[in-house]
C-alpha positions in Angstrom: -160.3 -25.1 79.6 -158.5 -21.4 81.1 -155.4 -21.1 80.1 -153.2 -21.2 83.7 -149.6 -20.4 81.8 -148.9 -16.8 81.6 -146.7 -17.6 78.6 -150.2 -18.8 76.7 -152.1 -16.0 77.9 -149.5 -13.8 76.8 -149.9 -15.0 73.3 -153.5 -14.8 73.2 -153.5 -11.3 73.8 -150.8 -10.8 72.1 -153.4 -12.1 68.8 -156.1 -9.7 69.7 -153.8 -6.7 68.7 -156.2 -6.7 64.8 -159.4 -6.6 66.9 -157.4 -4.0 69.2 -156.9 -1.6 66.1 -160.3 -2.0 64.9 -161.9 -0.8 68.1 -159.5 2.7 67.9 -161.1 2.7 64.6 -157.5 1.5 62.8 -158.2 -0.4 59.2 -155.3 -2.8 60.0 -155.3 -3.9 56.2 -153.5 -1.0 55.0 -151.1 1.9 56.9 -152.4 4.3 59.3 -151.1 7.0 61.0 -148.2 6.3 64.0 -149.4 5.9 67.5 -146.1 7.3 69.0 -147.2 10.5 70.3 -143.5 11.7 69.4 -143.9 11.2 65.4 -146.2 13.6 64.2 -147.3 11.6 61.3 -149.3 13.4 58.7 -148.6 10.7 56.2 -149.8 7.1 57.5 -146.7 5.1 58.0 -147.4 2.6 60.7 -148.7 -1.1 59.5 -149.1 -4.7 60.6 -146.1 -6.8 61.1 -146.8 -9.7 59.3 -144.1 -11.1 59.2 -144.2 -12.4 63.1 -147.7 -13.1 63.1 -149.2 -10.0 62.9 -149.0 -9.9 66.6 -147.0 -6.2 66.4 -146.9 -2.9 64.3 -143.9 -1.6 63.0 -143.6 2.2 62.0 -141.5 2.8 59.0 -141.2 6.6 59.6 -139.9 6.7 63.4 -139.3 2.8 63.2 -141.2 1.7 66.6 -141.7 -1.9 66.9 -145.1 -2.4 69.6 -147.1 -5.1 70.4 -150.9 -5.0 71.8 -149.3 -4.2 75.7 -147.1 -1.4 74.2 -149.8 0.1 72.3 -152.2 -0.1 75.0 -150.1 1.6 77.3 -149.3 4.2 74.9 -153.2 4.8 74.0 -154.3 5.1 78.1 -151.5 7.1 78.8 -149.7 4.6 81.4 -146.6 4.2 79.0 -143.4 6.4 78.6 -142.3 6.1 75.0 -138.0 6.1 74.9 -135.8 7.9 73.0 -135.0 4.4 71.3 -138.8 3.9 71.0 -139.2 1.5 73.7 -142.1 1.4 75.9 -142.0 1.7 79.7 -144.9 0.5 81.6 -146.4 -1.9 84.4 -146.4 -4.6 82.9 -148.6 -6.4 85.5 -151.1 -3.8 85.7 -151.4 -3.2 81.8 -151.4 -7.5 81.3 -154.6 -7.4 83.7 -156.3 -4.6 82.1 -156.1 -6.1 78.7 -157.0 -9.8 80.2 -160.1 -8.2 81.5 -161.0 -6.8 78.3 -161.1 -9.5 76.4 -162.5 -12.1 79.4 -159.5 -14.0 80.1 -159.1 -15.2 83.7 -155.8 -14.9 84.9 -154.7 -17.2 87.6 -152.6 -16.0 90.8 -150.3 -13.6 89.8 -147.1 -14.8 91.1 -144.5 -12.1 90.4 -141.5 -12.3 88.6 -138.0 -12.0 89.8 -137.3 -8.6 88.7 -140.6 -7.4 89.8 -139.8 -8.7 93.5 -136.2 -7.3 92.6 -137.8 -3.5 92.3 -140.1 -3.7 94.6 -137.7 -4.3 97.0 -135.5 -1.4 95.7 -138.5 0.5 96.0 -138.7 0.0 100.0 -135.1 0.3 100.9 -135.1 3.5 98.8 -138.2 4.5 100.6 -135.9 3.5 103.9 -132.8 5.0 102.6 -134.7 9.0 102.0 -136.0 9.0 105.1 -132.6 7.9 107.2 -130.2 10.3 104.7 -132.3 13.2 105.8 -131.1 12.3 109.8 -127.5 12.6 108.4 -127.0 15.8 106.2 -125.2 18.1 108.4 -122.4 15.6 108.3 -121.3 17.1 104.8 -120.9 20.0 103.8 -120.9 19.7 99.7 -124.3 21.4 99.9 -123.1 24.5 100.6 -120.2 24.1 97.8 -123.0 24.0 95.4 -124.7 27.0 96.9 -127.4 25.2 98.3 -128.6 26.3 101.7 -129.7 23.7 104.5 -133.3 25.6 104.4 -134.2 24.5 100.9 -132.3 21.0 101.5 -134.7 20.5 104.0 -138.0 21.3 102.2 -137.3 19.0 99.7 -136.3 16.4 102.1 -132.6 15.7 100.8 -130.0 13.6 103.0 -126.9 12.2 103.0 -125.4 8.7 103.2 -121.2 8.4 104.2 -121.4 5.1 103.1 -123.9 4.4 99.8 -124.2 2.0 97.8 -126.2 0.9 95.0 -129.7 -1.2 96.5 -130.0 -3.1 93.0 -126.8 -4.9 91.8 -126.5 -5.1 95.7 -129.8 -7.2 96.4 -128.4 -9.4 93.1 -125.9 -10.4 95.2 -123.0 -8.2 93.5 -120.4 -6.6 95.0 -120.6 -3.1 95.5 -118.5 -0.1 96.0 -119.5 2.3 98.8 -119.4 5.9 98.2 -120.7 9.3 100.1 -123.7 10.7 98.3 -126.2 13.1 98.4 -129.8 11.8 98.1 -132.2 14.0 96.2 -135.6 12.9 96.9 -137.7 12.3 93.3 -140.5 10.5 94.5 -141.3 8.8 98.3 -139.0 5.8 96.7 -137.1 6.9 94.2 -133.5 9.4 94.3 -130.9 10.7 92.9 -127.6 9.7 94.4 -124.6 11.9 93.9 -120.9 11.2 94.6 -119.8 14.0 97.2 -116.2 13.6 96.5 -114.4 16.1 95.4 -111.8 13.5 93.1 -113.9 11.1 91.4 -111.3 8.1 89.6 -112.1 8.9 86.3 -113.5 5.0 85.9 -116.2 6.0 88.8 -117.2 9.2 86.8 -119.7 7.8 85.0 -121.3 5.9 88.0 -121.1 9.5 89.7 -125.3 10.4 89.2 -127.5 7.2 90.0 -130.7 7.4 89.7 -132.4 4.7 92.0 -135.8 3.8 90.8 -137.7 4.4 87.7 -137.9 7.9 86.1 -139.8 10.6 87.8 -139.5 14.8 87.8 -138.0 16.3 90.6 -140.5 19.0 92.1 -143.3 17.8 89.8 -145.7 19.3 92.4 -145.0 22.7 91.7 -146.5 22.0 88.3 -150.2 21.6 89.9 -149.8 25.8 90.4 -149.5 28.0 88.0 -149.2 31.2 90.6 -145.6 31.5 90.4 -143.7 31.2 86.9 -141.9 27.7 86.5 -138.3 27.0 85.5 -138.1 23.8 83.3 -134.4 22.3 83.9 -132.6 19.4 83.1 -130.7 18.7 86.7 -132.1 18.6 90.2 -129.3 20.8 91.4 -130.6 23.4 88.6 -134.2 23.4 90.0 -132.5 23.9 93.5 -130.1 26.3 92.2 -133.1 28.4 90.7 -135.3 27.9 93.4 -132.3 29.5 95.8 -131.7 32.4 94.0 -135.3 33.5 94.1 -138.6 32.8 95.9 -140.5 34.1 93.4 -140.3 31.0 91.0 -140.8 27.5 91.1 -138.4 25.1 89.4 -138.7 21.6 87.9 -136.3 19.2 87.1 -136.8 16.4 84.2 -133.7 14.7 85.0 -132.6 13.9 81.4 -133.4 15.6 78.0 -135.1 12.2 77.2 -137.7 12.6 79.7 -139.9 14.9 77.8 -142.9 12.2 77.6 -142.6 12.4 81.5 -143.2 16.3 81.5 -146.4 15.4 79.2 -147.7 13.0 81.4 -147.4 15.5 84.1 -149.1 18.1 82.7 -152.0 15.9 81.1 -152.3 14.6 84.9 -152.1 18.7 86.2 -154.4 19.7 83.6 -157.0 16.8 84.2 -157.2 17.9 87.8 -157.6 21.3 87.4 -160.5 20.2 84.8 -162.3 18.1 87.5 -161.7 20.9 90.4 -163.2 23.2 87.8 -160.2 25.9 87.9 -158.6 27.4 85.4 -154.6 26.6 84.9 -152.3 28.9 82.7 -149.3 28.0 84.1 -146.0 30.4 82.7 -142.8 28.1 81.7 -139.7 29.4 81.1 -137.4 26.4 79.7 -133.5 26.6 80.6 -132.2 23.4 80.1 -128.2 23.3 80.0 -126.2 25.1 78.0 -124.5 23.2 74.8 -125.8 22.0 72.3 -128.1 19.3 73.3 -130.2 21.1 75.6 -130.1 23.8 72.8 -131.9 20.7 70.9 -134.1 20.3 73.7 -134.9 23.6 74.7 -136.5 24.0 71.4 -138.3 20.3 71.7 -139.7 21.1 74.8 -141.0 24.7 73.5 -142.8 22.5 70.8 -144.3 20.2 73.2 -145.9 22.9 75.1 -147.2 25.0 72.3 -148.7 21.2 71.5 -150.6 21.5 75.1 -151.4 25.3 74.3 -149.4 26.4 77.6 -146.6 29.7 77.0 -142.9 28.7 76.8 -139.8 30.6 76.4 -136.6 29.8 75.9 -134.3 31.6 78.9 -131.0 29.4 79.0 -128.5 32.1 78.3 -130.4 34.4 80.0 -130.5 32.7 83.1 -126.7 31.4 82.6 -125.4 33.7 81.0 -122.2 31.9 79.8 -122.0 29.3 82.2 -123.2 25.6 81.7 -125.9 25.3 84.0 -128.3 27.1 86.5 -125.9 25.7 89.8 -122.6 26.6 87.5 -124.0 30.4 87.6 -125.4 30.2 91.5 -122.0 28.9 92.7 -120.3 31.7 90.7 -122.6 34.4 91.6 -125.6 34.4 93.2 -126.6 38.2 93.7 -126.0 38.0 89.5 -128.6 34.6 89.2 -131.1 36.4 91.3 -130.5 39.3 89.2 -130.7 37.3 85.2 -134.3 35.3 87.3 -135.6 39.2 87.7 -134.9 40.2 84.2 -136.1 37.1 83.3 -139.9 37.5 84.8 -139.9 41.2 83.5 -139.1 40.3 79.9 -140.4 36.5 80.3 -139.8 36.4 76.0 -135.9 37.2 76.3 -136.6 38.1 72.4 -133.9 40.7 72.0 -131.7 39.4 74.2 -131.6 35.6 72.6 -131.2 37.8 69.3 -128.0 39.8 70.6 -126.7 36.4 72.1 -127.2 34.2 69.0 -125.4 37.3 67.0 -122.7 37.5 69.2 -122.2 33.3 69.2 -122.6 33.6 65.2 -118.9 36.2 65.6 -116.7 33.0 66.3 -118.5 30.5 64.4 -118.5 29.6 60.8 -122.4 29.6 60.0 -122.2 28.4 56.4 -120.7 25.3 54.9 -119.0 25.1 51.4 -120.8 23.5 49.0 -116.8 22.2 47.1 -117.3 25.1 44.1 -115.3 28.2 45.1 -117.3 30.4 42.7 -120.9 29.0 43.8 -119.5 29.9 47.8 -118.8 33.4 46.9 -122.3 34.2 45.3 -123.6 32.5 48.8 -122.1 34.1 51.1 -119.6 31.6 51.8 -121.8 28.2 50.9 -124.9 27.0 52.6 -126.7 27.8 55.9 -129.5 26.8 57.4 -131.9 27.7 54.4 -134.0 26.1 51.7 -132.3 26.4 48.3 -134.1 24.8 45.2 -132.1 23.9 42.1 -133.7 23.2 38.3 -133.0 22.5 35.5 -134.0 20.5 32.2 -133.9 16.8 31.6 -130.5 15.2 31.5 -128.7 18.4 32.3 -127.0 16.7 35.2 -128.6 18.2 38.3 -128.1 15.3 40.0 -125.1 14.7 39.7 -124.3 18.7 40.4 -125.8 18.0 43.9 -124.4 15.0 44.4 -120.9 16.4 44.0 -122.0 18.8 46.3 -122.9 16.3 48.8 -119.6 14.3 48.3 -117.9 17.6 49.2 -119.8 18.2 52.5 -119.4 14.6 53.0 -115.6 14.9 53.3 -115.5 17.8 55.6 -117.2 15.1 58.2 -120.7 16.6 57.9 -123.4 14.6 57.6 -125.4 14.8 54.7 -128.8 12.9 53.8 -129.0 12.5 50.1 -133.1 11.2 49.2 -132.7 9.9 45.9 -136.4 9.4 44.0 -135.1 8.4 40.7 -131.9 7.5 41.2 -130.5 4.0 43.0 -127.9 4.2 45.8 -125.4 2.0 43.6 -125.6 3.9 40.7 -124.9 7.4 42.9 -122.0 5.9 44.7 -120.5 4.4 41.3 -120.8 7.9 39.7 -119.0 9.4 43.1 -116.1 7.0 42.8 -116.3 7.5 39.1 -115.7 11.3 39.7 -112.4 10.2 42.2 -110.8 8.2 39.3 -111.0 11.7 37.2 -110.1 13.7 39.9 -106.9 11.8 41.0 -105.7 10.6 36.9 -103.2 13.6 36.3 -102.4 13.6 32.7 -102.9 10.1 32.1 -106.6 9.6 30.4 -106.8 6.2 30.7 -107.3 6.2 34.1 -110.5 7.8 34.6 -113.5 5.3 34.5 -117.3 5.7 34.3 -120.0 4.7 36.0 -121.2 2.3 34.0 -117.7 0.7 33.5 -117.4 0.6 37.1 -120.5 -0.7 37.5 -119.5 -3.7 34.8 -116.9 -4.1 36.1 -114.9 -3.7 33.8 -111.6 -2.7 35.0 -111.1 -6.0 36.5 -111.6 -7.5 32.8 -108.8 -9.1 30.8 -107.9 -6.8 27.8 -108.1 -7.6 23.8 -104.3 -8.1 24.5 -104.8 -11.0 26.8 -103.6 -9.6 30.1 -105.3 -7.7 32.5 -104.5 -3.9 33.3 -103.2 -3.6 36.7 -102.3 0.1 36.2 -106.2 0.9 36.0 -107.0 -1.7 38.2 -104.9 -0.2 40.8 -106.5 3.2 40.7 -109.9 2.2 41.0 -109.3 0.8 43.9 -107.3 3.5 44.9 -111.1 5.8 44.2 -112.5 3.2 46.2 -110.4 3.0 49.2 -110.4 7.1 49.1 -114.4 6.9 49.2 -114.3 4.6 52.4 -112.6 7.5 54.7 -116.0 9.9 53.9 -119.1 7.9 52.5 -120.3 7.1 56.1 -121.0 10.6 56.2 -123.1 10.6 52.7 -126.4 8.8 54.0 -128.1 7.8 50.5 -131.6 6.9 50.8 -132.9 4.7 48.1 -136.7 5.7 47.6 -137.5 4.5 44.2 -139.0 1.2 44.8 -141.0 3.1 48.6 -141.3 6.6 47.9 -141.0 8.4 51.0 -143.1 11.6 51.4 -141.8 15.2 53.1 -143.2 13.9 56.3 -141.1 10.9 56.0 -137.9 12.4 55.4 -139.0 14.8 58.3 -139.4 11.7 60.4 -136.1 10.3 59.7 -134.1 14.0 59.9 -135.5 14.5 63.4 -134.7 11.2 64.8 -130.9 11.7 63.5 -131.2 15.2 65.0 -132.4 13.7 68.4 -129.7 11.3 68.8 -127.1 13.7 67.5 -128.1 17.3 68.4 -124.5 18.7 68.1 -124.6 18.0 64.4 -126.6 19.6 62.0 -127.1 17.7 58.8 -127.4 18.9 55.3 -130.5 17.4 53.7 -130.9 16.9 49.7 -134.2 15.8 48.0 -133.7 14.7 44.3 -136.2 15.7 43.9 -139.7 17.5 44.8 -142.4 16.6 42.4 -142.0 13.2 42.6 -142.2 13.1 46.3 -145.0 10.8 47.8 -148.5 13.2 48.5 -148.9 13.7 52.2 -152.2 13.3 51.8 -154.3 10.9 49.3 -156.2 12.8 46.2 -154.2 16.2 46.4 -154.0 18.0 43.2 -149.7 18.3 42.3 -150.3 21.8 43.4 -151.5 21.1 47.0 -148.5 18.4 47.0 -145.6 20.5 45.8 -147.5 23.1 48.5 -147.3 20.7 51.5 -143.9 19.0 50.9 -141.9 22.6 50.5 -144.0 23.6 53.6 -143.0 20.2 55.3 -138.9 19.9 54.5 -138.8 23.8 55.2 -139.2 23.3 58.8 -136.3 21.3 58.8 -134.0 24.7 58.7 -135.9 26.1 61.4 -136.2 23.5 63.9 -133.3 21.8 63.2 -130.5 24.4 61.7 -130.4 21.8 58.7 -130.0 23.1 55.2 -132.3 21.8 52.7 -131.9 21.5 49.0 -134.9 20.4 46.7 -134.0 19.7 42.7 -137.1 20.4 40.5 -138.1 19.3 37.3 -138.8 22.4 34.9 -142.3 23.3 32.9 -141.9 21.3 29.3 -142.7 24.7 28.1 -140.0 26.0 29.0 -136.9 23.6 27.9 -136.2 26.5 24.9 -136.0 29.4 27.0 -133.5 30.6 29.8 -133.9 29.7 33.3 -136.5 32.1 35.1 -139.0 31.7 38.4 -141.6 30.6 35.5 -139.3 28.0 34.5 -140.4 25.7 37.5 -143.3 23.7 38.0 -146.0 25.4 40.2 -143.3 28.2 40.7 -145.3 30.5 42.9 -145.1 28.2 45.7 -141.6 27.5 45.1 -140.6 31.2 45.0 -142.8 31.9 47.9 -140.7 29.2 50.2 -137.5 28.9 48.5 -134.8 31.1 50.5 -132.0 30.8 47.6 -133.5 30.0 43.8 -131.0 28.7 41.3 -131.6 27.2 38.0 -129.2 25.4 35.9 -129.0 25.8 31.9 -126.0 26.0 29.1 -123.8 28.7 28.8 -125.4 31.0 26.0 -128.5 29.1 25.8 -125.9 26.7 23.7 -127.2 23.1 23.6 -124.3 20.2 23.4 -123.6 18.0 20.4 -124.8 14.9 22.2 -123.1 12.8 19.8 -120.3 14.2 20.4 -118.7 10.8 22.0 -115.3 12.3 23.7 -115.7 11.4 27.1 -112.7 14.2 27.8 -114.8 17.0 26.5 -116.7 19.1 28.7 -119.8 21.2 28.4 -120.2 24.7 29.4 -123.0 24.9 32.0 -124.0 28.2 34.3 -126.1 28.6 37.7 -128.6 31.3 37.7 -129.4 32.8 41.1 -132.4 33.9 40.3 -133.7 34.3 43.8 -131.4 34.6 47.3 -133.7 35.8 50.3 -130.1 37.2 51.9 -128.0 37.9 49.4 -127.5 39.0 46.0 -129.5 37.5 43.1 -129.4 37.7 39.2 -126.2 36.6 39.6 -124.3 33.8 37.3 -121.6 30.9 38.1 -120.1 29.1 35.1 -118.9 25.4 35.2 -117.0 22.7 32.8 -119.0 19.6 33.4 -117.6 15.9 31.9 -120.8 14.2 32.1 -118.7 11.1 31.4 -117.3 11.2 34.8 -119.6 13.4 36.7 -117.4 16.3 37.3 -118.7 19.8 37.9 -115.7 21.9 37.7 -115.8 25.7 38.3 -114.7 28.5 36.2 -113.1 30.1 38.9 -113.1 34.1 36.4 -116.7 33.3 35.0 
């Protein structure tokens, strides 16, 4: 008997998503690589859900959750993938599609509420763009944004005294009329912005609506590729451009999240050039605003194009020079916007001038961050930038826990820090962090400090041999604790020793904190590099340690991110001083590293290790043995009290 409830039907596809996988030629048994066209997944990371069914796939790299409608929007191209990895698609259209693949009858579609909900917010904004255009001489904030009633025209802008929003208002809500501008996206959907010139700050958020789903503004200049094309985030940008000069063409995304919109675009303009049998080399030049977020996506959207093989350069303070935005500069100057769009199409790279400008912005900005050891930041230049820096040493030396105090540090000048700890679990790291507090804040008194593993056994809470329990110690334990709670959200330790992640996977996870934050550039640590998962099945440990360096050194470019990679040291060499031999597979390490350092005892001096005084320290030094910008051969000398993982500097060494 057919099924006639759309709920059943809806499950029963829902099943099919194994035999779905098997015809993309997916083993569903094990991983495979990510279908999110975002997560460039060179290390299979996406598998079955089983736990619900195995009716969805969960990614553990960029964490998307789909089921078989997601996916099979996302394969055919009729899905935009979110920034929070949600799927948007016709549901309707993309339910029928898959019922007809797998012969299931459907009966009368009757359509939902909210489907009758936006299609009818799709006809009154169809109705609302073509009665706004009647009205637009009856404002004049055009002109205040340097817009001229010529190009308003061509692109079929209007103006409503008294707008309000078609959605909440067909719900039956009540609404608050505004004056807006309405910027034309699509022949039913708009941008509507508040005209006023004195927002209530309540109203300021409401002040850009966008009716209707998601489209570019001006995507038809994209179908040419005659005139060079100005990628921007607002529509008053791509107006602003497109005023200043006739010799370009301008397109607006609408939001740094819409980049899987631009794709789609292009795929559609390059699919119809394909069938027409023309060629299409269009020219982009990609200015989206001017902070740090469109910095982030300036460079994302340069990626996505060198993806597509198109040419795309990066013009924002070029075009801007130091003002926010394309219509920030036009209202300012216009004569000076033409001007920066001529310059622009004569020198389309911009390469010395984005050099000169990134020097100049580097004057009033502190480009390193301190790594906590006052010697350590004088050999670097002032601590860490945006750089790969690899750190070895023998077994048991306490490499670890020298990067880890470095990470605490960072951690407490409110910069985040991922910490990837292979070999090491997230309790016993955080136990040797407040372990190190209880030394640092004990003055004179040594019965206050306490080690990890005492902290971990609790055993300052214990009763002692005199039959009363020690509220002195007590007290300042939790004291280290409370002190660790104002900071350690900003230390993100990443067990991996039960699921090892690989380079791509802490790549993965980097990039999807850099996308959500892009005015905050993490530090990232790896503890440590040869035990890293293979990116690829049956590569020898050379073609590993190859591909991860390779991998997590991307991070400094793309995402300004400092990287530091412990190494385990060649057995061989456990006798002898720290040198670039001293590393396993050392030629690639040298070849990538930016700053080499290796740790070793001062005077090649090995400690007594039964020596049990927990208040003694051992003499340890840093080699720099390599630093691409600065000075190597260098030495920095440290007491370390292993007992309470304390790396303290020797401030004359």
């Amino acid at each position: 008997m057919p099924k006639t409830n759309f709920n059943e039907i809806k499950s029963e596809l829902k099943s099919k998503l194994t035999d779905y996988l098997g015809e993309l030629g997916i083993n569903a048994d094990k991983k495979f690589n990510c279908i999110n066209p975002y997560h460039d997944d060179k290390n299979p990371s996406m598998a079955l859900n089983k736990k619900n069914g195995s009716t969805s796939v969960h990614c553990f790299g960029c964490t998307v959750s789909w089921d078989i409608f997601d996916l099979y929007a996302v394969e055919t191209e009729q899905g935009t993938v979110n920034s929070d990895g949600t799927v948007t698609y016709d549901f309707k259209k993309i339910m029928n599609e898959l019922a007809k693949k797998y012969g299931i009858n459907l009966p009368d579609y009757k359509p939902s509420q909210e489907d009758l909900l936006d299609q009818k917010v799709g006809e009154m904004a169809q109705y609302t763009i073509e009665v706004a255009q009647a009205h637009l001489d009856e404002t004049d904030y055009l002109k205040k944004r340097g817009i001229s009633m010529e190009l308003a025209k061509r692109f079929h802008l209007g103006y409503v005294p008294t707008w309000g929003n078609p959605k909440p208002a067909l719900e039956g809500k009540k609404i608050h009329q505004t004056p807006r501008i309405i910027i034309p996206t699509s022949e039913n959907t708009y941008l509507a912005r508040d005209t006023r010139s004195n927002i209530p700050d309540e109203e300021k958020p409401y002040k850009k609506t966008k009716v209707g789903k998601a489209h570019l503004f001006n995507d038809k200049a994209l179908l040419q590729d005659t005139k060079p094309i100005f990628l921007v985030e607002g529509e008053f940008d791509a107006l602003s451009i497109m005023e200043a000069s006739d010799k370009v063409e301008a397109v607006a995304l609408g939001s740094t999240q819409n980049q899987r919109i631009l794709k789609d675009a292009l795929d559609d303009a390059l699919h119809n050039k394909a069938n027409a049998n023309m060629p299409y080399d269009p020219l982009f030049l990609i200015a989206m605003d001017n902070d740090d977020a469109g910095d982030m996506a300036n460079h994302q959207i340069a990626q996505l194009l060198k993806g597509m093989h198109f040419v795309g350069h990066i013009v924002t303070h070029a075009l801007v020079d130091n003002h926010k935005d394309a219509n920030e500069a036009l209202v300012a100057d216009k004569a000076k916007l033409a001007s920066n769009i001529e310059k622009i199409l004569k020198e389309p790279d911009q390469y010395l001038n984005n050099l000169m400008k990134r020097i100049e912005q580097n004057l009033n900005k502190q480009l390193f961050i301190p790594t906590g050891f006052s010697n350590l930041d004088k050999a670097l230049d002032g601590g860490l930038y945006p750089q790969l820096y690899i750190i070895g040493a023998v077994s048991s030396l306490g490499k670890t826990t020298f990067t880890l105090q470095i990470a605490d540090s960072i951690a407490r000048q409110k910069r985040p820090v991922f910490f990837f700890s292979l070999e090491t679990s997230k309790d016993t790291l955080t136990e040797k962090n407040i372990s190190k507090i209880t030394f640092e804040t004990a003055g004179d008194d040594s019965s206050l400090p306490q080690t990890a593993r005492s902290i971990d056994n609790g055993y300052f809470l214990e009763t002692g041999k005199d039959g009363f329990k020690h509220p002195k110690v007590m007290k300042h334990v939790l004291k280290a604790f409370s002190m660790y709670k104002e900071y350690y959200q900003n230390l993100m330790i990443n067990n991996g020793i039960t699921n090892r992640p690989s380079a791509q996977d802490i790549y993965n996870q980097v990039q999807a904190y850099c996308v959500r934050h892009p005015d905050q550039k993490p530090v990232v640590i790896v503890d440590y590099l040869q035990i890293l998962k293979p990116m690829r099945d049956n590569m020898t440990d050379k073609e590993a340690v190859t591909s991860s360096v390779a991998k997590l050194n991307e991070l400094t470019e793309k995402f300004h991110a400092p990287v530091i990679l412990i190494s385990s040291f060649n057995r061989q060499n456990y006798d002898s001083p720290v040198s670039m031999q001293s590393f396993k597979e050392s030629g690639e390490i040298e070849y990538y590293s930016d700053v080499l350092m290796g740790l070793q005892y001062q005077d090649g001096q090995k400690p007594d290790f039964e020596d049990t005084d927990p208040m003694t320290s051992r003499k340890i030094e840093a080699v720099i043995l390599k630093n691409r910008n600065g000075v190597s051969r260098s030495k920095v000398g440290f007491d370390f009290y292993s007992a309470f993982n304390e790396f303290i500097p020797e401030v004359d060494y």
